[in-house]
C-alpha positions as a LaTeX table, in Angstrom:
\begin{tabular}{lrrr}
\hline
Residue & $x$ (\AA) & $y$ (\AA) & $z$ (\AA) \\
\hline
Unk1 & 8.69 & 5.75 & $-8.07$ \\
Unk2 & 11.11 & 3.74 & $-6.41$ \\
Unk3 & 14.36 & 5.76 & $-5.29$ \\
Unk4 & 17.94 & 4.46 & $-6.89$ \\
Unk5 & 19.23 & 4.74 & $-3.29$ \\
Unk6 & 18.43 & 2.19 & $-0.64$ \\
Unk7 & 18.39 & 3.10 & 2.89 \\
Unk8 & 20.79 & 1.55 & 5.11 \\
Unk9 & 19.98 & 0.18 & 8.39 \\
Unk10 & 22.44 & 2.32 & 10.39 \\
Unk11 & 20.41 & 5.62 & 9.41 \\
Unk12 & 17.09 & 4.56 & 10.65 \\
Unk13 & 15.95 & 6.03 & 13.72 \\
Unk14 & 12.23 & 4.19 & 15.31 \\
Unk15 & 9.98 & 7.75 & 15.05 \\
Unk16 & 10.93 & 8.31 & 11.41 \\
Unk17 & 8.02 & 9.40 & 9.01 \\
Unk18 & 8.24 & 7.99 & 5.51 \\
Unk19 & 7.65 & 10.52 & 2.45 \\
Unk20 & 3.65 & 10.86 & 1.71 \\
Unk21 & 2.90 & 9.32 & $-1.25$ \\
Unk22 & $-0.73$ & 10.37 & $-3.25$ \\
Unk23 & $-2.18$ & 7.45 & $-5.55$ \\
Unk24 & $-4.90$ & 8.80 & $-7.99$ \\
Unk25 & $-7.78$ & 6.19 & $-8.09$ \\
Unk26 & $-8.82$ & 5.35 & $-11.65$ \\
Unk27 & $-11.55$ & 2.98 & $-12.88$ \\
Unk28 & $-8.33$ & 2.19 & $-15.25$ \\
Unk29 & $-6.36$ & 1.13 & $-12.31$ \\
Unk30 & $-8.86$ & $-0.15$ & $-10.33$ \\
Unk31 & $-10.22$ & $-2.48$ & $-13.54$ \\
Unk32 & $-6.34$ & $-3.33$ & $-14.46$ \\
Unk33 & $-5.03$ & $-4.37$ & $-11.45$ \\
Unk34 & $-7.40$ & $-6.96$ & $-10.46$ \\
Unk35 & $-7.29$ & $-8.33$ & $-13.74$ \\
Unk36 & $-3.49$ & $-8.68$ & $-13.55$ \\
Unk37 & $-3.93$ & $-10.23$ & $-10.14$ \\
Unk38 & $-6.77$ & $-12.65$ & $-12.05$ \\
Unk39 & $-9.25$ & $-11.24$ & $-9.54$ \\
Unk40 & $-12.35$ & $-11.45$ & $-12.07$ \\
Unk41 & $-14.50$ & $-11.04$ & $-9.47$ \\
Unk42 & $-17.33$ & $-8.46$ & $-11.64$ \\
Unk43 & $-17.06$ & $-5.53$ & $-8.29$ \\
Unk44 & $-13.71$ & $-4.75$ & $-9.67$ \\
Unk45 & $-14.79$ & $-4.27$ & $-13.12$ \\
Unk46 & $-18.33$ & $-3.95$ & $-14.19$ \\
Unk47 & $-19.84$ & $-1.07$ & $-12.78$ \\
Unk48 & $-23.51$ & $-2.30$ & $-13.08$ \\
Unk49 & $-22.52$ & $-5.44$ & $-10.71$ \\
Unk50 & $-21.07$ & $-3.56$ & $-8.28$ \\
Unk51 & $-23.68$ & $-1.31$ & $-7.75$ \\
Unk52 & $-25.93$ & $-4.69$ & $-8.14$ \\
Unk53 & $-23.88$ & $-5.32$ & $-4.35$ \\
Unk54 & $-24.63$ & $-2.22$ & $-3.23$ \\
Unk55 & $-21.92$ & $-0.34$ & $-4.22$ \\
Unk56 & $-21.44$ & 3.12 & $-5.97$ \\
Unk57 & $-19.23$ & 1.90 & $-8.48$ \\
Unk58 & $-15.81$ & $-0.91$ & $-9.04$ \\
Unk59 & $-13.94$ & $-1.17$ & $-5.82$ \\
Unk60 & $-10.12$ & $-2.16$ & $-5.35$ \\
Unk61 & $-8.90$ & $-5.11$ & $-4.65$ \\
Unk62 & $-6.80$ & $-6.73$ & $-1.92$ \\
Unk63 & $-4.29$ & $-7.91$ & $-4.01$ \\
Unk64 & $-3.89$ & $-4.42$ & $-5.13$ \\
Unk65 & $-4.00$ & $-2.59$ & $-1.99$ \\
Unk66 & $-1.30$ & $-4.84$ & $-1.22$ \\
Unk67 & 1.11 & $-3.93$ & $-4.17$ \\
Unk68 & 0.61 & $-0.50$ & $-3.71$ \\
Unk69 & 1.51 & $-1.07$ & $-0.02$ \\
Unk70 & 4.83 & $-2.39$ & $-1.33$ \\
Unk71 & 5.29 & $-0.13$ & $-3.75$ \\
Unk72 & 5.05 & 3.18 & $-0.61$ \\
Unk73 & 7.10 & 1.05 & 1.46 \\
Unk74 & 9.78 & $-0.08$ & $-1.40$ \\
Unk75 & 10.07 & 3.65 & $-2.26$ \\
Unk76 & 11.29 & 4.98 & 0.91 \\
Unk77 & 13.51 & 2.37 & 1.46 \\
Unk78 & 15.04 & 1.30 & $-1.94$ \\
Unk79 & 15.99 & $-1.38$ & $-4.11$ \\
Unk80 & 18.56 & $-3.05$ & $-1.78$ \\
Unk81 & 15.74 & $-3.79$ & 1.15 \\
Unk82 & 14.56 & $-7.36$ & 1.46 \\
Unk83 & 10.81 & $-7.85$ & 2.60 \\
Unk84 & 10.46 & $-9.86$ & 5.49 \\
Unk85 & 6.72 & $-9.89$ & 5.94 \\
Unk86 & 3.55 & $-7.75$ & 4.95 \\
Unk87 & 0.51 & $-7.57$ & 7.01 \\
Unk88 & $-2.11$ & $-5.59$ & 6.02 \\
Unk89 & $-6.32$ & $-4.88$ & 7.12 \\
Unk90 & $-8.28$ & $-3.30$ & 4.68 \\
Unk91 & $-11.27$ & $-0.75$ & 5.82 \\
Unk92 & $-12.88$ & 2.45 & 4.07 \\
Unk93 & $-13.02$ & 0.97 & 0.03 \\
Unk94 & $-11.08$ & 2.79 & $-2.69$ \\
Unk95 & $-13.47$ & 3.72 & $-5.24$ \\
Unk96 & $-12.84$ & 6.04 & $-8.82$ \\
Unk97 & $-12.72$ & 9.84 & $-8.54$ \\
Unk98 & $-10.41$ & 9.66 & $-5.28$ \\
Unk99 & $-6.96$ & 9.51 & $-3.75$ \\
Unk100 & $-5.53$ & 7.25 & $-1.44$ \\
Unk101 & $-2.53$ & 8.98 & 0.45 \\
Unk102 & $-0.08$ & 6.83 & 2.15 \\
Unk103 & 1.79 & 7.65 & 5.28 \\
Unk104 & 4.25 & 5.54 & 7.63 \\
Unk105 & 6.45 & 5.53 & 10.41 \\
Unk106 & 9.72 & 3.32 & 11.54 \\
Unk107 & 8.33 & 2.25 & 14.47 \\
Unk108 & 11.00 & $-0.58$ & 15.77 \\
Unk109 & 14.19 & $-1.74$ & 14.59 \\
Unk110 & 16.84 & $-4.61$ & 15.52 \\
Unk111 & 20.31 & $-3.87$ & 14.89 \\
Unk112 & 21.04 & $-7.96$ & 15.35 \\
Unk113 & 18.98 & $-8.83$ & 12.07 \\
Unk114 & 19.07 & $-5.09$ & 10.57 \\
Unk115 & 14.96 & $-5.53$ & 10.55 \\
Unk116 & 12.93 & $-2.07$ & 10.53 \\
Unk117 & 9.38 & $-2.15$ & 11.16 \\
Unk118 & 7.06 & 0.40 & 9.43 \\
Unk119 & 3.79 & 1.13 & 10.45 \\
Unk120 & 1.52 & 2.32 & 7.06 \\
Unk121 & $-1.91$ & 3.69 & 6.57 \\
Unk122 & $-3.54$ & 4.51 & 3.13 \\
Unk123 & $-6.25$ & 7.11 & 3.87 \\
Unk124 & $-8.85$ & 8.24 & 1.04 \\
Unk125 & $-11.45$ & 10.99 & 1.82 \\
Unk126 & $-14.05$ & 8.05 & 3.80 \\
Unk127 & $-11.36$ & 7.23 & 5.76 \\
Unk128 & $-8.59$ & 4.39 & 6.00 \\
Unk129 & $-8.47$ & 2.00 & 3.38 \\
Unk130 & $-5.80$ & 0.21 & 4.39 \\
Unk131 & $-3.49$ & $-0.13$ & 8.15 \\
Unk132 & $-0.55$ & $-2.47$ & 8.59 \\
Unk133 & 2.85 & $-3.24$ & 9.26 \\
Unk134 & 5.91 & $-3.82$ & 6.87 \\
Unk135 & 9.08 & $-5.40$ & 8.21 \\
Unk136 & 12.12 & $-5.37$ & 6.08 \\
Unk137 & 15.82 & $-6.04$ & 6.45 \\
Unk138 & 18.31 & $-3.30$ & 5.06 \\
Unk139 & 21.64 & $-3.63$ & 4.02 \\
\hline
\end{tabular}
């Protein structure tokens, strides 16, 4: 859930940890989202073609992981940030029955432009699904 408050850029310190954040992973929001994204591609809906690939079951998308990337990030820092850029690598795959916890870091900022860098990582129990960096501006 995304906070009503927005961080401002003058109580940011480089070192600060953002708020854990837990995201179930569902067959529901695994099917869902890559239809939204119109990401037919059958390994993120059809079961019997995934495992066809050699996978247990669906697997998430990209486009997903990346919205829920946003969505940790955008939570911690509130409405009023601005996203400058978003770069993420995916690794371990989310698949149904599992959680992907996010954690993250301020790990530079830049009082001329008000940019904060976070570090992320989305970890499920194989190991990280997703690593990156978010930098955003804050009022």
């Amino acid at each position: 859930m995304t906070s009503k408050n927005s961080k401002r850029f003058d109580d940011v310190r480089p070192g600060e940890a953002l708020p854990e954040l837990a995201i179930p992973i569902t067959t529901t929001l695994i099917a869902s989202a890559a239809i939204a994204t119109r990401d037919y591609f059958p390994g993120h809906h059809d079961m019997e073609a995934a495992q066809q690939l050699g996978s247990p079951h669906v697997f998430m998308n990209i486009l997903t992981t990346s919205g829920l990337s946003q969505r940790f990030v955008e939570g911690w820092a509130g409405p009023a940030a601005r996203f400058k850029d978003l770069k993420i690598k995916l690794g371990a795959p989310n698949y149904p029955g599992d959680t992907m916890t996010f954690s993250g870091e301020v790990v530079r900022t830049d009082a001329a432009s008000r940019e904060v860098e976070i570090a992320l990582k989305g970890k499920n129990s194989m190991g990280s699904h997703v690593t990156g960096t978010a930098t955003l501006v804050l009022p």
